[in-house]
C-alpha positions as CSV (number, residue, x, y, z in Angstrom):
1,X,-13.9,-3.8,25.8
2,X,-11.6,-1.6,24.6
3,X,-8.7,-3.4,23.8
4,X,-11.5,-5.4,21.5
5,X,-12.7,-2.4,19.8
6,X,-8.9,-1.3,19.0
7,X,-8.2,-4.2,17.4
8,X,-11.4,-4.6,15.5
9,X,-10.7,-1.0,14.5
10,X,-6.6,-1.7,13.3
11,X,-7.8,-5.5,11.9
12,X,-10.4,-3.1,9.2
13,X,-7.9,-0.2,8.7
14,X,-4.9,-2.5,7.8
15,X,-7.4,-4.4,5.1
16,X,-9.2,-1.6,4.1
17,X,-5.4,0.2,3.4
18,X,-4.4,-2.8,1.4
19,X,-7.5,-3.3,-0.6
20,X,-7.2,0.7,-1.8
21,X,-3.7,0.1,-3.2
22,X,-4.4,-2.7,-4.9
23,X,-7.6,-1.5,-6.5
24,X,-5.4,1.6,-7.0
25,X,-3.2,-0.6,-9.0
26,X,-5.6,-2.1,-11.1
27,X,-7.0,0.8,-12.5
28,X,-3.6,2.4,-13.7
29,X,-3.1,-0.9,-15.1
30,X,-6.3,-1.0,-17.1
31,X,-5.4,2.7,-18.6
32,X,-3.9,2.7,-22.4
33,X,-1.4,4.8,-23.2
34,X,2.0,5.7,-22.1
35,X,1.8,9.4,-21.9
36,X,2.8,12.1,-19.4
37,X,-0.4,11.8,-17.4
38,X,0.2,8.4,-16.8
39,X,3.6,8.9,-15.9
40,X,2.0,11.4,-13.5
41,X,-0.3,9.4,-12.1
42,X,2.4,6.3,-11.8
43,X,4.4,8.9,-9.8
44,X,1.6,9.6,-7.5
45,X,0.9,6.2,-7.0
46,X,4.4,5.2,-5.6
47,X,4.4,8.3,-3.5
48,X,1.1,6.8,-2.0
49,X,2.7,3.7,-1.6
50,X,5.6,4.5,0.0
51,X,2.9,6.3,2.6
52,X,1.2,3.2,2.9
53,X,3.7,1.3,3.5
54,X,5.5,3.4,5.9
55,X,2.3,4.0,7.9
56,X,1.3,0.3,8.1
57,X,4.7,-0.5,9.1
58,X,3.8,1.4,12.4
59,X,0.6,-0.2,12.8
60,X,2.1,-3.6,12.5
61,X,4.5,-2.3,15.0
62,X,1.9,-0.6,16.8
63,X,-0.4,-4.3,17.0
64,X,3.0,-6.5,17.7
65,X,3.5,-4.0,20.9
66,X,0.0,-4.8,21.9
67,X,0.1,-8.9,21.3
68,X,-2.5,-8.2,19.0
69,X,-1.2,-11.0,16.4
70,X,-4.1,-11.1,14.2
71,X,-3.9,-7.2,13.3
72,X,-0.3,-7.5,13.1
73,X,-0.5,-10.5,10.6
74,X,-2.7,-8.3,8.4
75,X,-0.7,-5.3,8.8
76,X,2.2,-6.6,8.4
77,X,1.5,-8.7,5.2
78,X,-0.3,-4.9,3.7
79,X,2.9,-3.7,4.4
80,X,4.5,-5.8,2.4
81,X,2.4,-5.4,-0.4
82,X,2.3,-1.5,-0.4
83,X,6.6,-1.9,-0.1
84,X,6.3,-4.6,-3.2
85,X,3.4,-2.0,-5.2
86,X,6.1,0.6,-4.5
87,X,8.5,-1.7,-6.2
88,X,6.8,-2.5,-9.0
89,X,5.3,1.0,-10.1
90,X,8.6,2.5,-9.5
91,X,10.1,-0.4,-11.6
92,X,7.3,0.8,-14.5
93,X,8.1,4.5,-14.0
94,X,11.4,3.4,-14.7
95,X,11.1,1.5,-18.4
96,X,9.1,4.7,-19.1
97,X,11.8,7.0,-18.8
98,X,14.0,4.8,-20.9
99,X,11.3,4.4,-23.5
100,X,11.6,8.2,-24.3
């Protein structure tokens, strides 16, 4: 029972992780302007991704370690898109700083 509750538990947390950043994304995105508190907030985002990424990284370690291959399949591919949302904002902060 409780190896079904874990996963249950990991399988929710790795979506629920991966649905925040990319909502997260979405409204920075929808923002106009380029100004400092966008920078700001682009800065804060990619410091959250980096989080993300580096903590679902250890739960898709964590569920590969338990032959849990459904929780590591969605943990693993969050992972992957917190490290490519890391990428990307980093990327934006980027052509900001050369803008000014």
């Amino acid at each position: 029972m409780t190896d079904t509750t874990d996963t249950m538990l990991e399988e929710r947390l790795a979506k629920e992780l991966a649905g925040r950043l990319l909502g997260y994304a979405d409204d920075i995105a929808e923002e106009d302007g380029e100004d400092d508190e966008t920078l700001a907030e682009l800065e804060h985002m990619r410091d959250v991704a980096d989080k993300a990424y580096a903590a679902l990284s250890d739960l898709a370690l964590h569920c590969h370690n338990r032959r849990e291959d459904v929780a590591w399949g969605i943990a693993r591919r969050a992972a992957e898109d917190a490290h490519a949302l890391a990428t990307f904002v980093g990327d934006w902060i980027e052509d900001m700083e050369d803008e000014d």
